[in-house]
C-alpha positions in Angstrom: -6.9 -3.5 10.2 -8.2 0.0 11.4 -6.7 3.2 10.5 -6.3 6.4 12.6 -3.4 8.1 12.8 -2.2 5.5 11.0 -2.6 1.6 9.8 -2.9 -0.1 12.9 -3.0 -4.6 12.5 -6.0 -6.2 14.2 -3.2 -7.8 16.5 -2.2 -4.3 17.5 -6.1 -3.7 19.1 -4.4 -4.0 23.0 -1.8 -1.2 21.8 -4.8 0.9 19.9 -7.0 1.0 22.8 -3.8 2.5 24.8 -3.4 5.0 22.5 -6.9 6.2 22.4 -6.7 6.8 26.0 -3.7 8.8 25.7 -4.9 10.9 23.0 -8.3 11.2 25.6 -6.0 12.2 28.3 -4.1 14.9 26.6 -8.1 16.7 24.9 -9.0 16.4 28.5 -5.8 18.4 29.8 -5.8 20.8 27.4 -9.3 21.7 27.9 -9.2 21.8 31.7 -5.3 22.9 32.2 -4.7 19.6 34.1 -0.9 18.5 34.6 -1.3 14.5 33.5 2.5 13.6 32.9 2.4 11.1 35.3 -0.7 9.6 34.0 0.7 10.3 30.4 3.9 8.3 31.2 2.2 5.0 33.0 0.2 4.7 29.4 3.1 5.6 27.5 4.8 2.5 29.4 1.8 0.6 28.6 2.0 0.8 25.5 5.9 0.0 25.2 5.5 -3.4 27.5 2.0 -4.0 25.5 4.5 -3.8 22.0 6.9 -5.9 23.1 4.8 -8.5 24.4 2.8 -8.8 21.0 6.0 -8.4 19.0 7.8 -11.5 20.9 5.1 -14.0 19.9 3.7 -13.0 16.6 2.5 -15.7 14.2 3.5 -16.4 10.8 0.5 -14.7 9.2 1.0 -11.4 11.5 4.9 -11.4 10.3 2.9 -11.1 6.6 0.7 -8.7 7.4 4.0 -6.5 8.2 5.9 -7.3 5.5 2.6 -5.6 3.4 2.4 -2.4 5.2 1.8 0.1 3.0 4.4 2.5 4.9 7.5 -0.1 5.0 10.0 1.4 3.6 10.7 0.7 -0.1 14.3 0.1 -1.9 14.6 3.2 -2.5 14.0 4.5 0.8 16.7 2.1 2.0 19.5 3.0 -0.4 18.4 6.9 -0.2 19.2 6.5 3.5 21.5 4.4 3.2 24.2 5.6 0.3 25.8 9.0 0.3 24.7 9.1 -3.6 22.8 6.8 -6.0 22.6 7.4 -9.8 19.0 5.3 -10.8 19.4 3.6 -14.7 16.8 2.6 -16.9 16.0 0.7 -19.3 17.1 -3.1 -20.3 18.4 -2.0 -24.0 15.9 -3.8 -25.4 14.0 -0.5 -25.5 11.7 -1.1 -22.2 12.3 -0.3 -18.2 10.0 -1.8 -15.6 9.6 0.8 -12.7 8.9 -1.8 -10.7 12.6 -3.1 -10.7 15.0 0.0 -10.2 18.3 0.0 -10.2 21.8 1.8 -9.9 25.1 3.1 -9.0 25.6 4.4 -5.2 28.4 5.4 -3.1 28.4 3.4 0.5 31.3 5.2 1.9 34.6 4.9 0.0 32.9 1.9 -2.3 31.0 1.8 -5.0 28.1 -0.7 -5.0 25.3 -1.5 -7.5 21.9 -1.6 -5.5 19.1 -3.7 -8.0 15.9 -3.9 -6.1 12.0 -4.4 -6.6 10.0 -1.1 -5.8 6.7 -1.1 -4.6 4.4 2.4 -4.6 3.0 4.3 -1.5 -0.3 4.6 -3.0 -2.4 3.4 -5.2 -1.5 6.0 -8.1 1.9 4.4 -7.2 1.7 1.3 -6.7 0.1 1.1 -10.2 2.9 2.7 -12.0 5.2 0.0 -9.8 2.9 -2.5 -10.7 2.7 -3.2 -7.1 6.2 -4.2 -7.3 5.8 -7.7 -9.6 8.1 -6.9 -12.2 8.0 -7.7 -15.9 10.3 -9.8 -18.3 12.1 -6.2 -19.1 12.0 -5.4 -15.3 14.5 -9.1 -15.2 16.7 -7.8 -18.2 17.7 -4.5 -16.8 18.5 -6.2 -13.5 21.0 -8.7 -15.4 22.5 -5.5 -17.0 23.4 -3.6 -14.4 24.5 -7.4 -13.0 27.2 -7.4 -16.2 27.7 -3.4 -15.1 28.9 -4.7 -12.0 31.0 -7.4 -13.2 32.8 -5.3 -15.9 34.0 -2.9 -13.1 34.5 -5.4 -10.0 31.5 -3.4 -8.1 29.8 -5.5 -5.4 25.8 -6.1 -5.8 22.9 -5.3 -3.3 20.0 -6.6 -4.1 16.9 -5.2 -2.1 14.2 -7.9 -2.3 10.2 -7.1 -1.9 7.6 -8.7 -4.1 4.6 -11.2 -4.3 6.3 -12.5 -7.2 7.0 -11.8 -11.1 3.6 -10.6 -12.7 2.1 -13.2 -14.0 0.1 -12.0 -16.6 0.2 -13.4 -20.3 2.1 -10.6 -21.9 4.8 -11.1 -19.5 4.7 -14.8 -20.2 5.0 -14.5 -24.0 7.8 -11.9 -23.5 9.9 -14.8 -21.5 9.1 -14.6 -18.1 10.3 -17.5 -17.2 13.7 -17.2 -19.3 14.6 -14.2 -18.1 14.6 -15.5 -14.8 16.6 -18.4 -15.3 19.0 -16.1 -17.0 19.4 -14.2 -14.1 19.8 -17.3 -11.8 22.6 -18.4 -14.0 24.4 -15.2 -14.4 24.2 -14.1 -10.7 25.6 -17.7 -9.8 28.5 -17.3 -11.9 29.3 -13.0 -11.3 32.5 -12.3 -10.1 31.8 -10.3 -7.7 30.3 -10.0 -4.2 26.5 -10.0 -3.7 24.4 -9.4 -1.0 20.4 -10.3 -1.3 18.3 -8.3 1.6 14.3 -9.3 1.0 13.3 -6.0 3.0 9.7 -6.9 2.6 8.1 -10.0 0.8 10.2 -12.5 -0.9 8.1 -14.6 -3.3 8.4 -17.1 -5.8 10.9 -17.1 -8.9 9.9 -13.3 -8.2 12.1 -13.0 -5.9 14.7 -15.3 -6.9 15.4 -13.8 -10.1 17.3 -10.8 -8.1 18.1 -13.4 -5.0 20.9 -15.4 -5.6 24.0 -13.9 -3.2 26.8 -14.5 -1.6 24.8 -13.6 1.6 21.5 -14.0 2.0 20.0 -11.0 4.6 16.4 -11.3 5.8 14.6 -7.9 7.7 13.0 -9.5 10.9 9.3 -9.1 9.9 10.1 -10.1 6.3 9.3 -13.5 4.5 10.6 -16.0 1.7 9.3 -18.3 0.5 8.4 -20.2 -2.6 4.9 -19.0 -2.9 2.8 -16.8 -0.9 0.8 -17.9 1.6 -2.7 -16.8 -0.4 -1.1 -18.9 -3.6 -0.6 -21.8 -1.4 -3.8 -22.0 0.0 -5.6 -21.8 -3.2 -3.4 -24.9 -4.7 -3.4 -27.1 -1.7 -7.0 -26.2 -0.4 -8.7 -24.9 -2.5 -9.6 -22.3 -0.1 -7.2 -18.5 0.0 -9.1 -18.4 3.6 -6.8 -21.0 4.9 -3.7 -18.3 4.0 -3.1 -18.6 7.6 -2.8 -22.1 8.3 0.1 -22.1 4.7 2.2 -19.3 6.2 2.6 -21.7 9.3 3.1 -24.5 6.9 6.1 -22.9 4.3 8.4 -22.2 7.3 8.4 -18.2 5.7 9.6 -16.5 8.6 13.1 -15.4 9.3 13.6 -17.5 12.5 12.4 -20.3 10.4 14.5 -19.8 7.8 17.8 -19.3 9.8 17.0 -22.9 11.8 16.9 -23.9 8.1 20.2 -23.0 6.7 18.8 -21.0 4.2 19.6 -17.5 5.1 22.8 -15.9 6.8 21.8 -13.2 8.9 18.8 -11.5 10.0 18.7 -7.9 10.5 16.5 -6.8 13.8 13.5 -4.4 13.0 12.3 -0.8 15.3 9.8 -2.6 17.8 6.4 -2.3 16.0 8.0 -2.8 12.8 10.6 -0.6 10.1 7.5 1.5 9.4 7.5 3.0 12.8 11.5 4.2 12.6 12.6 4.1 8.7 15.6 6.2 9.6 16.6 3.6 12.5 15.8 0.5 10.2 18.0 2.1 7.4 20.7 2.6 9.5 20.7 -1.0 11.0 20.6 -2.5 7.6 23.4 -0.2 6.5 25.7 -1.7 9.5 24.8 -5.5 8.5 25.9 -4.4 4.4 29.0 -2.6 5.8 29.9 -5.3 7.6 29.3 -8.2 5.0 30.8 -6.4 2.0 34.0 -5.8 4.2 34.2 -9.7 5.3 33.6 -10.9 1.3 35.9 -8.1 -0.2 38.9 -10.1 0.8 37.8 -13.4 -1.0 39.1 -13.7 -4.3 36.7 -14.0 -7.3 37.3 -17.7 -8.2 36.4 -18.2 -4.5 33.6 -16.8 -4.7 31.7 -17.9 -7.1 33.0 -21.8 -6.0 31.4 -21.1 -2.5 28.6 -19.4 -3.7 27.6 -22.6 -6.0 28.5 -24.8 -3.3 26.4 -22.7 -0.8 23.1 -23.5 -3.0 24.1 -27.1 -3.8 24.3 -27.5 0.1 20.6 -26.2 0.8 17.7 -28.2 1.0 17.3 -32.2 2.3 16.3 -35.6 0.6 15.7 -38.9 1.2 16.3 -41.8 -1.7 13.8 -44.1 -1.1 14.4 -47.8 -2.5 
């Protein structure tokens, strides 16, 4: 990647070079008082037909590389824009919060809906404190409470996905890691209410399934799932994180994929260039999709839910018995 004016993908180079003669064109006229809009609009639509002819074939590694930009927006960009109000809660009452799993009340409209969602920082200071969004045991906990929050007052959930996966560091493994995830599997399987899983960025491992099981299952365009990233599955097949490319063609990550697949519902179309370039115009897409799906599962009953949302996952996935 190069930066200017900002992070630009190596992919992006034919789109870069554009620019660079734009932003020549318009020193030149304002040096030498030259009228360039026509020359300024024939680059501009350079540019746009360059875009959309790199966006409509990108490959399973680029889609990655998007997912990971540093300025797509985060949860709480989403439900900021989104929501008319959001009250954040902390803490798991076990005496900890993870900031990199936030959480809270919001108003979408005339409802009341609790957003859970994994945060990631917009610098490194940040991104520290959010622990690059890989949430703790504690970070799990608070999630299933505000879970029971919802059920206690028939509130729907929105979970807003975006991690490389539950940190896996051995603190976080004595404190039940891998409990506290299967808690949350267990509990969001059986909650009585509606719930709607976005993964807005990456969507990795248990990581991401820990917040992930829904009623509706909502992938961003340039978002991925999948059970591992693509760096983690070339170091266990291969031997070799290099080959990173040649996995995320391999696990099937991208939304497309995963939609041929059965395994997720909807996806939600990006800005061209990505939901870094227009944050305001992603938001507002996404909000649409949530209006639209918490409307459509508001008039199911809770018994039905939860018996379609079980039979939904028991559904996924194909084997062979072989005798």
């Amino acid at each position: 990647m190069t930066t200017r004016n900002r992070l630009h993908f190596d992919f992006e180079k034919p789109i870069v070079e554009i620019e660079q003669e734009i932003e020549a064109f318009k020193q030149l006229a304002a040096n030498n008082e030259f009228d360039i809009a026509e020359e300024l609009q024939r680059l501009t639509e350079r540019v746009q037909s360059a875009r959309q002819t790199i966006y409509r074939h990108l490959r399973p590694s680029e889609r990655v590389q998007i997912a990971r930009h540093p300025s797509r927006p985060s949860a709480l960009d989403y439900i900021q824009n989104i929501c008319q109000e959001f009250i954040e809660l902390h803490g798991d009452r076990q005496g900890h919060d993870d900031l990199a799993m936030i959480g809270g009340l919001a108003r979408l409209d005339e409802r009341t809906v609790v957003f859970v969602g994994q945060q990631k920082g917009r610098d490194t200071k940040d991104n520290i404190l959010r622990n690059f969004g890989m949430a703790h045991p504690q970070g799990y906990r608070k999630a299933l409470r505000l879970f029971r929050h919802a059920a206690k007052f028939g509130f729907p959930v929105v979970t807003l996905i975006d991690t490389p996966g539950a940190y896996p560091g051995i603190e976080a493994e004595k404190q039940g890691q891998s409990a506290a995830i299967a808690v949350n599997l267990m509990e969001m399987a059986r909650l009585p209410v509606p719930i709607i899983a976005v993964v807005i960025g990456e969507g990795s491992s248990g990581g991401a399934l820990g917040i992930g099981v829904a009623d509706r299952i909502l992938l961003l365009e340039h978002a991925y799932y999948a059970v591992i990233s693509p760096e983690g599955c070339a170091a266990i097949l291969w031997k070799d994180v290099a080959k990173a490319k040649v996995a995320a063609e391999a696990l099937h990550m991208t939304a497309e994929d995963l939609r041929d697949l059965g395994l997720i519902d909807e996806i939600i179309p990006e800005p061209l260039g990505g939901a870094h370039l227009d944050p305001c115009g992603a938001a507002r897409t996404l909000g649409i999709a949530l209006r639209r799906q918490l409307v459509e599962l508001s008039s199911i009953s809770s018994y039905q839910l939860v018996e379609q949302r079980i039979a939904k996952y028991r559904t996924i996935g194909r084997y062979a018995e072989v005798f």
